[in-house]
C-alpha positions as CSV (number, residue, x, y, z in Angstrom):
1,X,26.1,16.4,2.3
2,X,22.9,15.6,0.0
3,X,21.0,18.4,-1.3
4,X,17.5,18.9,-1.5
5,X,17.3,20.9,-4.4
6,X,15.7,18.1,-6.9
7,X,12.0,18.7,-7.2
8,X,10.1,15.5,-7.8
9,X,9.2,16.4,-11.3
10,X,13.0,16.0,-11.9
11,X,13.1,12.6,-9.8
12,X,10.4,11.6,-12.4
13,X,11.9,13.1,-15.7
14,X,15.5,11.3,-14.6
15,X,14.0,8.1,-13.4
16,X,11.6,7.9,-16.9
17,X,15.0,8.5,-19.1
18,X,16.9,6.2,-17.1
19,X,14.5,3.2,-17.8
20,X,14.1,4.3,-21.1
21,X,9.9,5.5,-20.9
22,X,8.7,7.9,-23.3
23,X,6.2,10.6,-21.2
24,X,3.5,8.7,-23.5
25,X,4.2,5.6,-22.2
26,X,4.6,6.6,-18.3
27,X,1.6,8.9,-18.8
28,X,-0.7,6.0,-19.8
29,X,0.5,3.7,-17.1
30,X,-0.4,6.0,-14.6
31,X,-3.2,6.4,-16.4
32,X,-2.9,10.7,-17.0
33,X,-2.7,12.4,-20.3
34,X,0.9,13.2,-21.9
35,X,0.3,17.1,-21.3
36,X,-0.4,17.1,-17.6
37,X,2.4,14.7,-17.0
38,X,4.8,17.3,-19.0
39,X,3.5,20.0,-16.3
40,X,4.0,17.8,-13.4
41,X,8.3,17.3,-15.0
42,X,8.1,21.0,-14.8
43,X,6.7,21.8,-11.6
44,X,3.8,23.2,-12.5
45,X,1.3,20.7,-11.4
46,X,1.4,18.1,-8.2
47,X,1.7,14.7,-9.0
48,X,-1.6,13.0,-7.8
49,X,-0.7,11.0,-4.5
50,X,-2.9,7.9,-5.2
51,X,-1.1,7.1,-8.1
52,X,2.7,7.3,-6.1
53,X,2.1,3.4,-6.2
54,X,2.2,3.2,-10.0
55,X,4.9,5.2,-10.2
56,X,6.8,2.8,-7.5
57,X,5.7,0.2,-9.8
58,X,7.1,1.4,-13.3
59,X,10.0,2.4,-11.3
60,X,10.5,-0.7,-10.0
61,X,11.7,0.8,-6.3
62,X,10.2,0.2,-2.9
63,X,7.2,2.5,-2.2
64,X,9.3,3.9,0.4
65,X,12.1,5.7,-2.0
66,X,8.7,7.3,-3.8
67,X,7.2,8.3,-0.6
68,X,10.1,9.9,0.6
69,X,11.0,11.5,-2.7
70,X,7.7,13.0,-3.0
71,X,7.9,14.2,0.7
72,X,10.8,15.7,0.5
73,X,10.2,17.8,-2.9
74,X,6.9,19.0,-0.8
75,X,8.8,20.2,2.5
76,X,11.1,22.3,0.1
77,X,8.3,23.9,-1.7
78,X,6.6,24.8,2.0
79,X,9.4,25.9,4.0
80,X,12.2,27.0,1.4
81,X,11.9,30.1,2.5
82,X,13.2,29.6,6.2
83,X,16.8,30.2,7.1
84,X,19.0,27.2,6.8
85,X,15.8,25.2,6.0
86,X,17.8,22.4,4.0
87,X,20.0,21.6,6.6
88,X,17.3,21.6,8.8
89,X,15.0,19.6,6.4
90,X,18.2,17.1,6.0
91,X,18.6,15.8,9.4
92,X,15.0,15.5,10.1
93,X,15.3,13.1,6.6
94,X,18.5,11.3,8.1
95,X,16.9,10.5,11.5
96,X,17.4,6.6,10.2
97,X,16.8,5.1,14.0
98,X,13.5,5.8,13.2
99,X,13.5,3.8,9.9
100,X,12.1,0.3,10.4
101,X,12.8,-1.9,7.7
102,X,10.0,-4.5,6.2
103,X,12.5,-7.8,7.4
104,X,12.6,-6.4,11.3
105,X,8.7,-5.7,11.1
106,X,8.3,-9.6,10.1
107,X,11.0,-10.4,12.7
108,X,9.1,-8.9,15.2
109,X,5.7,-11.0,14.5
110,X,2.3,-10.4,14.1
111,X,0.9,-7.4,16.3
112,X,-1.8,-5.0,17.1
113,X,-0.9,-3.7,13.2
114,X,0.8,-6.6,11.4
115,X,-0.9,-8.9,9.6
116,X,1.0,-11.8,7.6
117,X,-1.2,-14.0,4.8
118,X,0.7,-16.3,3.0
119,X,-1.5,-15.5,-0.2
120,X,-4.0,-12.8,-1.3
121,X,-6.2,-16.1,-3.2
122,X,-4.1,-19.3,-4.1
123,X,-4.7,-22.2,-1.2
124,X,-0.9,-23.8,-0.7
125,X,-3.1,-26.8,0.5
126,X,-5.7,-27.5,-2.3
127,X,-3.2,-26.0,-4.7
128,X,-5.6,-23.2,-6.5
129,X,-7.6,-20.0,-6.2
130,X,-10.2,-20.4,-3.0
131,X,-12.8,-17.9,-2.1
132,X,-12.4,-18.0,1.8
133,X,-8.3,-17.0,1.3
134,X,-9.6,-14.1,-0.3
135,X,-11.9,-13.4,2.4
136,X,-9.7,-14.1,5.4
137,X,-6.9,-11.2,3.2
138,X,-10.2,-8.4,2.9
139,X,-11.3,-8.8,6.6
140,X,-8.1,-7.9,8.5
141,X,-7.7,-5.2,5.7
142,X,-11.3,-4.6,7.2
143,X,-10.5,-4.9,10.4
144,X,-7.3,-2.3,10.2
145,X,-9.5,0.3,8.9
146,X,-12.1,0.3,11.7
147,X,-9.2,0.0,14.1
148,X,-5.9,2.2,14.1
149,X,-5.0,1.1,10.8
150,X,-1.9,-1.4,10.3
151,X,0.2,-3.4,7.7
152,X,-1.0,-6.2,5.7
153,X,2.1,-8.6,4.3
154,X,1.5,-11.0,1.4
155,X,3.9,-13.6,0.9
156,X,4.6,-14.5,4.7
157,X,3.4,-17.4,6.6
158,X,2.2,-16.8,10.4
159,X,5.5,-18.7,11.2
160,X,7.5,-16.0,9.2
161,X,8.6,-18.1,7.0
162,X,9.0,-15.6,3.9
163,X,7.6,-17.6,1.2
164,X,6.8,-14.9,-1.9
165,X,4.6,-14.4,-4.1
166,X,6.4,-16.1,-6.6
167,X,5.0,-19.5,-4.8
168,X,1.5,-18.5,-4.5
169,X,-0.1,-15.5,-6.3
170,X,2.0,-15.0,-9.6
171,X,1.2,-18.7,-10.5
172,X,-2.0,-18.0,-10.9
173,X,-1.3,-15.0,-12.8
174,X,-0.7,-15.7,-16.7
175,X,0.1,-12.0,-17.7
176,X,4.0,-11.3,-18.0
177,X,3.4,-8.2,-15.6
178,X,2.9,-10.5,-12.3
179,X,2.9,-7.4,-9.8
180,X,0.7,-5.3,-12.4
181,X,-1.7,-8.1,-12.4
182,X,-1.8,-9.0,-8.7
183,X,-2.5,-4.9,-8.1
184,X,-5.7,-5.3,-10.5
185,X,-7.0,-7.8,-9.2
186,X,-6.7,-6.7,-5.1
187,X,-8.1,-3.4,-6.7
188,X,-11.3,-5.3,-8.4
189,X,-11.7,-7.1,-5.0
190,X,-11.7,-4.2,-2.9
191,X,-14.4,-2.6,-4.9
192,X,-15.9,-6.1,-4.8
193,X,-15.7,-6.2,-0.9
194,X,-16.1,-2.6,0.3
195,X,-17.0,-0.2,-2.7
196,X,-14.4,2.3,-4.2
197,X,-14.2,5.1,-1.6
198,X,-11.1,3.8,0.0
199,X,-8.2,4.3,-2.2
200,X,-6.6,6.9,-0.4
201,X,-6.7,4.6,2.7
202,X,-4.6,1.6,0.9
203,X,-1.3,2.2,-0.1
204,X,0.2,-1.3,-1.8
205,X,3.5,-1.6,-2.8
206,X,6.2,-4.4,-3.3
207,X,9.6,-5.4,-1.4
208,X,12.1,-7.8,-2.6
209,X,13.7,-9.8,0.3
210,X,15.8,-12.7,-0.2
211,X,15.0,-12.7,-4.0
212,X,11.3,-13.3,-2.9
213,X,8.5,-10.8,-3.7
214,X,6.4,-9.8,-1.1
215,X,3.2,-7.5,-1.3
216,X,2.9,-5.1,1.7
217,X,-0.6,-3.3,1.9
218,X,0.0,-0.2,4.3
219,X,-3.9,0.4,5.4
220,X,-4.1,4.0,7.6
221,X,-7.1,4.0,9.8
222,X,-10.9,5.5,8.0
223,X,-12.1,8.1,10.9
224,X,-15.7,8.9,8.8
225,X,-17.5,6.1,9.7
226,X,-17.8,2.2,9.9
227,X,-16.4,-0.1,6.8
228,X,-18.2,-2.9,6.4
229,X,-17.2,-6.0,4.9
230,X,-20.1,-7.1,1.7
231,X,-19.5,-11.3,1.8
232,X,-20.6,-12.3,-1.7
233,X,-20.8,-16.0,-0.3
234,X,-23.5,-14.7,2.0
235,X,-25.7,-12.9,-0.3
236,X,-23.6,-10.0,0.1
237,X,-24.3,-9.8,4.0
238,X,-22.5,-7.2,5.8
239,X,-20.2,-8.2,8.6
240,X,-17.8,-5.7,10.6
241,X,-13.9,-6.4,11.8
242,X,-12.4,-4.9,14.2
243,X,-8.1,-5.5,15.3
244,X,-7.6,-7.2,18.8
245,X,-4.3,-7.7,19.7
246,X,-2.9,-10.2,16.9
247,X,-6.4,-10.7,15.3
248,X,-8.8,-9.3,13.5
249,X,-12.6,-10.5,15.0
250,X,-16.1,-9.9,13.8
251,X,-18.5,-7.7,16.6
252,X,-22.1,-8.7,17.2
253,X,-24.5,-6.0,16.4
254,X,-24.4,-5.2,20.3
255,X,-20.6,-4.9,20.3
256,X,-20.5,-2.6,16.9
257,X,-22.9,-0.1,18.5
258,X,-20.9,0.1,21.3
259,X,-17.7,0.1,19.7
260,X,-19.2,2.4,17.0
261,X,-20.4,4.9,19.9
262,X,-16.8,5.2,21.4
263,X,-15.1,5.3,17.9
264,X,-17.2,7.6,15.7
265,X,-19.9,9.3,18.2
């Protein structure tokens, strides 16, 4: 039976010396100096959750393995004092009927929470970068966080036809770190779109299915108030999205102050 007695400072000193990073060189990319990343190897300091991403990245491993890593490093430091804890902790982390891989969530369709966009800019009909696919990416994004939050996957037509990045994005990327690149620029238009109080609410990541890339954008519901959406192409006019069954729509001001009332009081 696995054993939960690897911290995740040791999943991140073993993965960095299997892929052959120097701490420098992991420590700039998730952009932290070489001395706290040295305390976080030895347990004395928690790895910063916004940048699990990142480390995903430089790993090159789903989000998922990370996430779960990272959990279950913080459940042992909580409750390792508990009788039997790891064999408790164990088959709470095995429960796999409850693991729903990316491929069945496309299989199901576009929902309530699943949103498919066949690129996060590049028009597959005009062949290049358009404004309004950018737009039509950022309002369901928008839409998901005023609603009960939901998945955003890049790289999927509405027909679920998995098409990859690797056919619209990366080509109009010219760096050699495509999936670096493509997380830059949704960054710049997030703080574009919305400002830059929202990291902690977007959680990208990458899956490889069928030797295809695909972006998935995991967007968890903001309870503090209304987002609103700034539309450059309309001198920065604010508009507000909301999710309605497989759709994200925009509310007239009578329908946000309603919807606002029952939502955020």
């Amino acid at each position: 039976m696995q054993k939960l007695s690897k911290t995740f400072g040791d999943y991140i000193s073993c993965g960095r010396n299997v892929r052959g990073l120097t701490m420098r060189e992991l420590a700039q990319s998730l952009n932290v100096d070489i001395v706290t990343l040295s305390k976080i190897e030895k347990n004395w300091r928690v790895f910063p959750k916004d940048r699990l991403n990142i480390l995903a990245n430089e790993f090159k491993v789903p989000y998922s393995e990370i996430l779960k890593e990272f959990i279950k490093s913080d459940l042992v430091q909580q409750y390792g004092g508990f009788p039997n804890y790891e064999d408790i902790l164990i088959q709470i982390l095995s429960e796999e009927e409850n693991i729903i891989s990316l491929i069945d969530v496309i299989n199901e369709g576009e929902s309530l929470n699943v949103e498919f966009k066949s690129s996060l800019r590049y028009c597959l009909k005009n062949k290049r970068i358009e404004k309004y696919i950018e737009h039509s990416a950022i309002k369901n994004i928008c839409a998901f966080l005023n609603s009960n939050g939901g998945k955003l996957i890049i790289g999927v037509a509405d027909d679920k036809e998995i098409l990859g990045l690797e056919t619209t994005d990366f080509k109009t990327i010219k760096e050699n770190d495509k999936r670096d690149a493509f997380l830059k620029h949704f960054d710049n238009l997030i703080s574009k779109y919305f400002g830059n109080n929202l990291n902690l609410n977007l959680i990208p990541s990458f899956e490889i299915i069928n030797e295809k890339t695909i972006a998935l954008i995991d967007v968890l519901p903001y309870n503090i108030e209304p987002v609103f959406l700034k539309n450059s192409e309309k001198n920065n006019s604010e508009e507000f999205y909301i999710r309605r069954n497989a759709s994200s729509v925009a509310l007239t001001m009578t329908e946000f102050y309603k919807y606002s009332k029952e939502r955020w009081g």
